[in-house]
N, C-alpha and C positions, 0 to 999 in steps of 0.2 A: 468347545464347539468344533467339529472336524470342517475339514474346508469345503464339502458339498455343502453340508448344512449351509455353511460363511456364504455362497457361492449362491445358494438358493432365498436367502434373505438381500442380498444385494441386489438380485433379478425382480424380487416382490417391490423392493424400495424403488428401483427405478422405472417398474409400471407405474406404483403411483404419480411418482414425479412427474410423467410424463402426461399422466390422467388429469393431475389437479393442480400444476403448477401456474396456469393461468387464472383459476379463480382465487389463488392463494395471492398472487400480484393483484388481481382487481381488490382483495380484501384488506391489504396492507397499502393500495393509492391512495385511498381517502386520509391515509398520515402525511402524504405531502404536502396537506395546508397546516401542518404539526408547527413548520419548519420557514428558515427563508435563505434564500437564495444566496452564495457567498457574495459580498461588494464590494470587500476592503481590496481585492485587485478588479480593478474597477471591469476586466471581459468576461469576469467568471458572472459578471451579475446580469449577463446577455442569456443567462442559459432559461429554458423553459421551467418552469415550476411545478408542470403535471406530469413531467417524464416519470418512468418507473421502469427499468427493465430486470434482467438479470438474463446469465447464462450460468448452467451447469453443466460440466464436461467428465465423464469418467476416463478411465486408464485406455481405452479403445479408441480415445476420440469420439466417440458418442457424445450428442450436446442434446439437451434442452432447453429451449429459449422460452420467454414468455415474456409480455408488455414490451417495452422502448427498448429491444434489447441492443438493435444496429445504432442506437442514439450516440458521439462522439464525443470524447471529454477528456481532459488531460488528467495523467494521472497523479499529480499535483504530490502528497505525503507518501502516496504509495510508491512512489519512484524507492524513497531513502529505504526501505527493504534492500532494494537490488544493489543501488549502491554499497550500501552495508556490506553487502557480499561481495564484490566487487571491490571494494578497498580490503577484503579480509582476502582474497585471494590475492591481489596485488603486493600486499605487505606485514600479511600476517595477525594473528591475532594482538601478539607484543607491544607492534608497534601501535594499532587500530587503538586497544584500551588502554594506552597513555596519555589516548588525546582524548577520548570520551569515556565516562564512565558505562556503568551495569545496570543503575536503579532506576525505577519510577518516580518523577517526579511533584505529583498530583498537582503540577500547576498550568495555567495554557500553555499551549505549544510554542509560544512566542515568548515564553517571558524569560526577563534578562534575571531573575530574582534570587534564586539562587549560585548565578555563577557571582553574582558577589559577595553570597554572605558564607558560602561556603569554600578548605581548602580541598584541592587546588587549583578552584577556580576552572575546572575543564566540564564541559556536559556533564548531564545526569546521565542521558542513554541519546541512544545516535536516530532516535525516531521522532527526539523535538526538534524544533528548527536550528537552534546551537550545534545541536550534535550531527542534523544532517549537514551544515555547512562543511563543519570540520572535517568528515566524513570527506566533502566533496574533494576537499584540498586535497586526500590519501589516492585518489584515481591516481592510475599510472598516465604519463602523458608529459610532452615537451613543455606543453601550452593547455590555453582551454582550449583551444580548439581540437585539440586532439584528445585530448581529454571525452570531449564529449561526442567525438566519434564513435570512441571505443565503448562510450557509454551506450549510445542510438545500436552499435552493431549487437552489443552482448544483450539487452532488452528485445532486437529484431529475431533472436537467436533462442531466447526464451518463451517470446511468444510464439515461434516458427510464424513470423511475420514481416517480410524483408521491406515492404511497406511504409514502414511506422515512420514517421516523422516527426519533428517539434512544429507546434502552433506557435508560428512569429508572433501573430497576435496576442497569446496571453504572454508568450516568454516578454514582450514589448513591455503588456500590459504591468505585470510582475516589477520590473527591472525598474520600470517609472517611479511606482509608489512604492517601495520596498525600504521606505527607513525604518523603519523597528530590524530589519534582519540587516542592512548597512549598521546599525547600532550595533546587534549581536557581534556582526562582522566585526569589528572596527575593537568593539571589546576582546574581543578572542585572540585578536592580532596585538593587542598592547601585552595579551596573558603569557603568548609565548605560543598558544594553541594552533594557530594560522605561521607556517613558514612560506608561504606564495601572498601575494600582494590581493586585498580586496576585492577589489573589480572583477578579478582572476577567477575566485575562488564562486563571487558570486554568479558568473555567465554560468560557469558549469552546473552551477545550483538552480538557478530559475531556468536552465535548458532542459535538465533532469526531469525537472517540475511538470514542465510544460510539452512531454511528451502524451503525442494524442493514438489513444485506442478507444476499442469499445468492449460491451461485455466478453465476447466470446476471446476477445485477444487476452484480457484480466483473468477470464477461467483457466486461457492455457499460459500462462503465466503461474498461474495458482496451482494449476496441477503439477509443474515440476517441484514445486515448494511441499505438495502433498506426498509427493512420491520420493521426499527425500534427496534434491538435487537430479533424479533422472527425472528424461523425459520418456514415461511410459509408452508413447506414441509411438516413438522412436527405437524406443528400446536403448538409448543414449545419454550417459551422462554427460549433464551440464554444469554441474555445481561438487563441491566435495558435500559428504555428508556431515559433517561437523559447522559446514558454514551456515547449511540450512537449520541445521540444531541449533545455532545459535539466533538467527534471524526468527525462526518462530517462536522460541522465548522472549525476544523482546516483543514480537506482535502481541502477544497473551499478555504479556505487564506494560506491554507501552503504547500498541497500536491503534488503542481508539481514544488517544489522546488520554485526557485524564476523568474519563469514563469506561477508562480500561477493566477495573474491578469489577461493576456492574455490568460490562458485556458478558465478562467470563462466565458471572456467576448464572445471566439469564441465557448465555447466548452457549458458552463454552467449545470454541473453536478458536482456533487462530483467526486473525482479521487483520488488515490495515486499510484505515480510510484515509479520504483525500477530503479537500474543502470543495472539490466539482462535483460531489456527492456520490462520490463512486468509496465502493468497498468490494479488497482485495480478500477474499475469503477459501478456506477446504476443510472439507474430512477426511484426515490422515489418512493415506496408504487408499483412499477412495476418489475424489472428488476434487476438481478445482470450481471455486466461483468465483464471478464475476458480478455485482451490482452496480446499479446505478440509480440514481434520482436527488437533484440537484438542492431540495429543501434542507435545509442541516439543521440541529437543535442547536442550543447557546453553547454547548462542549465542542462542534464543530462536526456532527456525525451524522449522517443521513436519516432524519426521523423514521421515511418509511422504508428505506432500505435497513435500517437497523430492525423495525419491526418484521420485515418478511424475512428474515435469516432467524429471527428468534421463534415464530411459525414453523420455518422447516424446523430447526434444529427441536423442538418440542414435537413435532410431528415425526421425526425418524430416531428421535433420541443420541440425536449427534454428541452432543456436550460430553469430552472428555472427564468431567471432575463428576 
């Protein structure tokens, strides 16, 4: 296909988008009663349960919104993306997959299960909550506090949003009830996995977490990830391209938790979701998105934000495989 032709199906796709993207949201909200609400951090279970939004942004900055799309929420799992990249720029791949592994683990995002039965004992991959801890400790930084300076500034930098700040309240909320990942924590630290002190390791981790945007800031976040580390907008690299080649192979095998295979297969794009029911999504070298709606199925995944990505992507024939 020559590049008018390319250049003329991109034009057709994004009339329709902009044609039909709101009855596509109306037709995929009725999955929000799929689903319920995250509670196990007891501020996320404040959130509304009819929200639906999404944003789509191409290489221009051009956006299409539709439904809840200004609606607010931390970006909870989809932080460890950035980080990921962010401890691989700080210290390299070498050191990055010494302390977590490569593979999918097909079990929840929380569980301690196989770092005990398997050697040695370090993460499966840096997208379950083991791996993003571990991850956390690899920031560059004196302290957490600076740590997570330099976190807030390079996320501000990504989204070209100088704005963006953590929500006290769920970082609070997080920090209170968080023993299963003080467990994690505490395990990793006897492994040899953690060289900074718990507490330490975990402020940077639930401040991460607890960073708040909305769709359109998740799209242009998505878009430099589609575009290969630049920012299209900009004309600007942000990222090297090796570190996005490797964060979007773990989103394909790891980032929708362990319903990663079936997203691939119906959805087939890169993604990562969060438990605020937001999903970090793109079509390579096209498109960043942004979802949200706050219902999650039992895997942890936005029932109907999961369904209206799998809508577009059968509607424009997104799916890579």
């Amino acid at each position: 296909m020559d590049l008018k032709m390319s250049h003329h199906i991109e034009e057709q796709s994004w009339k329709q988008l902009t044609s039909h993207l709101a009855e596509w949201v109306a037709d995929s909200h009725k999955h929000t009663t799929d689903g319920h609400v995250a509670s196990y951090i007891p501020e996320l279970a404040n959130a509304p349960s009819d929200v639906l939004g999404i944003c789509i942004m191409d290489a221009g900055g051009l956006t299409v919104v539709a439904g809840d799309s200004d609606f607010r929420f931390t970006l909870q799992s989809i932080s460890k993306v950035f980080t990921l990249i962010m401890a691989l720029m700080d210290r390299g791949e070498a050191i990055v997959f010494s302390k977590v592994g490569m593979e999918p683990t097909g079990d929840d995002f929380n569980s301690m299960l196989k770092l005990e039965l398997v050697e040695p004992g370090i993460p499966f991959n840096p997208l379950i909550n083991a791996g993003a801890i571990a991850i956390s400790s690899l920031i560059a930084g004196k302290d957490s506090e600076e740590q997570v300076a330099r976190i807030l500034q390079f996320f501000r930098e990504v989204a070209h949003n100088p704005t963006l700040e953590i929500n006290q309240a769920v970082f609070q909320s997080e920090s209170d009830t968080a023993h299963r990942n003080r467990s994690l924590a505490y395990f990793l630290k006897d492994n040899g996995v953690l060289d900074s002190e718990v507490d330490d390791v975990l402020r940077t981790y639930f401040s991460h977490c607890s960073i708040e945007v909305n769709c359109t800031d998740l799209a242009r976040m998505a878009l430099v990830l589609a575009h290969n580390g630049v920012d299209p907008i900009r004309n600007q690299r942000l990222i090297p391209r090796r570190f996005v080649q490797i964060a979007k192979t773990f989103m394909f095998t790891c980032g929708m938790y362990n319903a990663s295979g079936e997203f691939a297969m119906n959805v087939g794009i890169p993604a990562k979701s969060g438990v605020s029911g937001s999903i970090l999504s793109m079509v390579p070298g096209q498109y960043g998105i942004g979802v949200v709606s706050p219902p999650l199925n039992r895997k942890g995944n936005s029932t109907a934000g999961v369904h209206l990505l799998g809508k577009l992507s059968q509607e424009f024939d997104w799916s890579l495989f």
